[in-house]
C-alpha positions as CSV (number, residue, x, y, z in Angstrom):
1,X,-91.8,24.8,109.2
2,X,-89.9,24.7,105.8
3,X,-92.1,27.1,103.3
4,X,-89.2,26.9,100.7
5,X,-86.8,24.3,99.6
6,X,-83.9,25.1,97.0
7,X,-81.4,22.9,95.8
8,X,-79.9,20.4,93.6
9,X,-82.6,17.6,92.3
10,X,-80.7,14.4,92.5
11,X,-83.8,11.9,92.2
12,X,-87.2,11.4,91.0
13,X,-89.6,8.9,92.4
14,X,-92.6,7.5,92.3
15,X,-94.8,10.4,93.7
16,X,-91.4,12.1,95.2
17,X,-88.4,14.0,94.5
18,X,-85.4,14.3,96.5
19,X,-83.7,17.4,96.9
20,X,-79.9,18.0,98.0
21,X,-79.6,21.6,100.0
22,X,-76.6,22.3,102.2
23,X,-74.9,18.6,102.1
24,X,-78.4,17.3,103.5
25,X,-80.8,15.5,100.8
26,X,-84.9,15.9,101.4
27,X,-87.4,13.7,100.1
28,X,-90.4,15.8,98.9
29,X,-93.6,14.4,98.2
30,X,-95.1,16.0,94.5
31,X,-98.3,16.2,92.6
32,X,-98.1,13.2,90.4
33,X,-98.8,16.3,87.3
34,X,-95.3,17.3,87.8
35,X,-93.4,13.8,87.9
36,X,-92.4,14.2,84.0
37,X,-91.7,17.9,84.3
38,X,-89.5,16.6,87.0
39,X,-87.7,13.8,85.2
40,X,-87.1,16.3,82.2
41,X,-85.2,18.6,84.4
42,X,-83.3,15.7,86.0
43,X,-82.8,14.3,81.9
44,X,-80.9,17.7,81.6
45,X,-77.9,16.4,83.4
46,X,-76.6,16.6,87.2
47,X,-76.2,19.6,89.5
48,X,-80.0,20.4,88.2
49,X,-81.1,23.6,90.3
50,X,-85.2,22.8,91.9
51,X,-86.8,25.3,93.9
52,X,-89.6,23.5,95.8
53,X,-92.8,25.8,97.8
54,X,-93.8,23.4,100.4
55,X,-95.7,22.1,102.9
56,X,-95.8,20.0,106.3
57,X,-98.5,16.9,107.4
58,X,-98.4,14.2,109.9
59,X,-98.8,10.8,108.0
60,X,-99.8,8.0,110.5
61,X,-102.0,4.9,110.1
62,X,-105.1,3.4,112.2
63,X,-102.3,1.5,114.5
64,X,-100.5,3.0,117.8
65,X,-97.3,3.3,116.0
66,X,-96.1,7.2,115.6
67,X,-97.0,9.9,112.8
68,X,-94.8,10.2,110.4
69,X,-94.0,13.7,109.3
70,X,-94.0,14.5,105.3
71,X,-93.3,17.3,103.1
72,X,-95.6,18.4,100.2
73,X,-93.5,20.0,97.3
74,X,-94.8,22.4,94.4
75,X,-93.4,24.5,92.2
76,X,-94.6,27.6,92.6
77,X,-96.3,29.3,95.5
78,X,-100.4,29.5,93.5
79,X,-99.9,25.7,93.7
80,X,-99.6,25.6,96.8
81,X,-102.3,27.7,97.6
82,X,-104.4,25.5,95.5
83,X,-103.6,22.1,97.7
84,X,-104.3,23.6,100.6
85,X,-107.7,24.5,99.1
86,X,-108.4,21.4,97.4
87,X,-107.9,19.3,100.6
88,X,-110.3,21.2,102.8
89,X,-112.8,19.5,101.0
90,X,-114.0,16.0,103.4
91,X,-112.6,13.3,102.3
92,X,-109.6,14.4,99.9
93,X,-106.9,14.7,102.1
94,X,-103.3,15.0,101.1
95,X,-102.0,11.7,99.6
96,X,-105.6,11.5,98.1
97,X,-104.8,14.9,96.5
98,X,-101.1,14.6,95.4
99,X,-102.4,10.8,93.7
100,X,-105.5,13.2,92.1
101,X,-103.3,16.2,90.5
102,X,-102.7,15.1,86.8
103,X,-104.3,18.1,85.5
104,X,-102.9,21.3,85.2
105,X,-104.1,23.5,88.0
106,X,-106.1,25.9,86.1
107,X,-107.8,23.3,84.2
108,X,-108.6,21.6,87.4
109,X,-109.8,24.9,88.8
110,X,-112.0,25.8,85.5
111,X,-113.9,22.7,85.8
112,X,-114.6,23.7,89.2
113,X,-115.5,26.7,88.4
114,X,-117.6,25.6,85.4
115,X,-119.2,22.7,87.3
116,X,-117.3,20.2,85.1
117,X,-117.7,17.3,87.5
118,X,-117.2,15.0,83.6
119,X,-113.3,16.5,83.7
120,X,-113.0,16.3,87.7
121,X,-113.9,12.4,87.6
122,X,-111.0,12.3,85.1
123,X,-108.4,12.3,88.3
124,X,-107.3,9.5,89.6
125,X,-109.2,8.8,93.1
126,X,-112.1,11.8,92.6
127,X,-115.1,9.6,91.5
128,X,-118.7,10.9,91.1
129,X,-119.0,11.8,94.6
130,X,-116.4,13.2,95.5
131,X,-116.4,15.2,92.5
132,X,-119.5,16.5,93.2
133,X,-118.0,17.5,97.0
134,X,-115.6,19.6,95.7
135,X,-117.5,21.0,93.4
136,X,-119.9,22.2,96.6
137,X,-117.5,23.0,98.8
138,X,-114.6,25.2,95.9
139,X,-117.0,26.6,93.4
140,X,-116.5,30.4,92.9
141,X,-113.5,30.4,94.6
142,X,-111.5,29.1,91.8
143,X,-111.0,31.6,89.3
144,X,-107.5,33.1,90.9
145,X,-106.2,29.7,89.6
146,X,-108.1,29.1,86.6
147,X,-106.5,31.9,85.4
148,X,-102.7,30.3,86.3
149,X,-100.1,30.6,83.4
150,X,-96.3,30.2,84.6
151,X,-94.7,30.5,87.8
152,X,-94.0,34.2,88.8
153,X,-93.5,36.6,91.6
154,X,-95.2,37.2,94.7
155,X,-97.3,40.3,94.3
156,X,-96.8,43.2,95.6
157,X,-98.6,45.1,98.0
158,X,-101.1,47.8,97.3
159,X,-103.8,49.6,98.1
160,X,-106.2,50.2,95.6
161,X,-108.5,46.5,94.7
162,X,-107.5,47.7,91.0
163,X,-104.0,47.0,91.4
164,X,-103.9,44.2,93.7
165,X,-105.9,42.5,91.0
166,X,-103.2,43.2,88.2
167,X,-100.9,42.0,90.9
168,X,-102.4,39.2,91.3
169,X,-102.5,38.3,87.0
170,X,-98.8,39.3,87.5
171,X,-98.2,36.2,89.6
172,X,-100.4,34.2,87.6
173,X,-98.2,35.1,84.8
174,X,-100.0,37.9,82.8
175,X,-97.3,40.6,81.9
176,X,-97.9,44.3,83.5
177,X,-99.4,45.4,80.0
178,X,-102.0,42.4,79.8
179,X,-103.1,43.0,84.0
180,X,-103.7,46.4,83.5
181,X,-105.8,46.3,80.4
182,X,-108.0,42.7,81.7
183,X,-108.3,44.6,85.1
184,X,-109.4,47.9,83.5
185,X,-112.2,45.9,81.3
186,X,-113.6,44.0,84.4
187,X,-113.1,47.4,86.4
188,X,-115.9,49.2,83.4
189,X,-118.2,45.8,83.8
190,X,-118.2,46.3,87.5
191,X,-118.0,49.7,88.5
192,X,-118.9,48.9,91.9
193,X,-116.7,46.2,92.7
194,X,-115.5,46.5,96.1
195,X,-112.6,43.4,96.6
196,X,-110.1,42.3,94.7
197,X,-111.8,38.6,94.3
198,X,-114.6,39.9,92.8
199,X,-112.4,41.3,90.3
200,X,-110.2,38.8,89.0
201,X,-113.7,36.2,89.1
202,X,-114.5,39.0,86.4
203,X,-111.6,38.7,84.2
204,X,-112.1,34.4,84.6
205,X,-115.3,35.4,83.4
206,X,-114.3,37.4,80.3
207,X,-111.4,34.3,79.7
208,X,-114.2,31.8,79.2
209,X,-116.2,33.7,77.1
């Protein structure tokens, strides 16, 4: 399975991006929220370095003829660990999420989080039903990615539920200074926390006010 795809962006689509990586050119399928971000980069000029964190699935139709295989692009690794969320819930699978994405991910995942079904029915394809599924199926365990900044680093790994929380704000884009001191408030609100999501659903907490 390909989990990371570097190279030169040579093309964007509608709903793809194609990616040149040792003389061999990949067409990646994308959220539609990052097609402009996309065409920006590919504005800048050729030679444009991409660094894609993807994903496999078998696209086939209703007919006998074969599956096709596709791959899912983000770019960075929380977004991808938000799709894979998103499209456990029934109904939304993959080309149903990618067509659905037009959000930033933490806003998607604060309106989960908040019950917000007025801002889910906002994306294209998630109507008052299906809104209400996800809302069922991925509420309260959304606030790792409500919290999403930038792309960063994968966090390192520790020991103590403390610091794998301010790892985790680390990836989400938080600098060291800012993890420690959100982590250390949520740490004196919940003395007895015992895991690490409890923690950062602490911190969301404290964001929202």
């Amino acid at each position: 399975m390909i989990w990371r795809l570097a190279g030169v962006l040579e093309d964007v689509g509608d709903g793809f991006a194609v990616v040149r990586s040792n003389d061999v050119s990949y067409q990646v399928q994308v959220p539609s929220g990052i097609l402009d971000k996309l065409k920006v980069m590919l504005e800048h000029g050729p030679e444009e370095a991409v660094t894609f964190h993807t994903l496999h699935y078998l696209e086939g139709g209703s007919g006998p003829g074969p599956l096709l295989p596709r791959l899912i692009g983000f770019l960075n690794p929380v977004a991808r660990d938000f799709f894979q969320l998103f499209i456990t819930v029934q109904g939304i699978g993959p080309k149903r999420a990618l067509r659905a994405l037009t959000l930033p991910i933490s806003e998607i995942a604060t309106a989960i989080e908040a019950k917000d079904k007025a801002t889910l029915t906002r994306l294209p394809g998630i109507g008052n039903r299906a809104a209400e599924k996800v809302i069922a199926e991925l509420n309260g365990k959304m606030a790792r990615f409500a919290l999403l900044r930038e792309p960063g680093a994968p966090p390192h790994r520790e020991t103590d539920i403390g610091e794998q929380a301010q790892a985790v704000l680390r990836q989400l884009g938080y600098s060291r200074s800012e993890a420690h001191k959100m982590v250390s408030e949520a740490i004196a609100r919940l003395p007895g926390a015992t895991g690490t999501d409890e923690l950062i659903a602490e911190v969301f907490r404290r964001v929202r006010g």
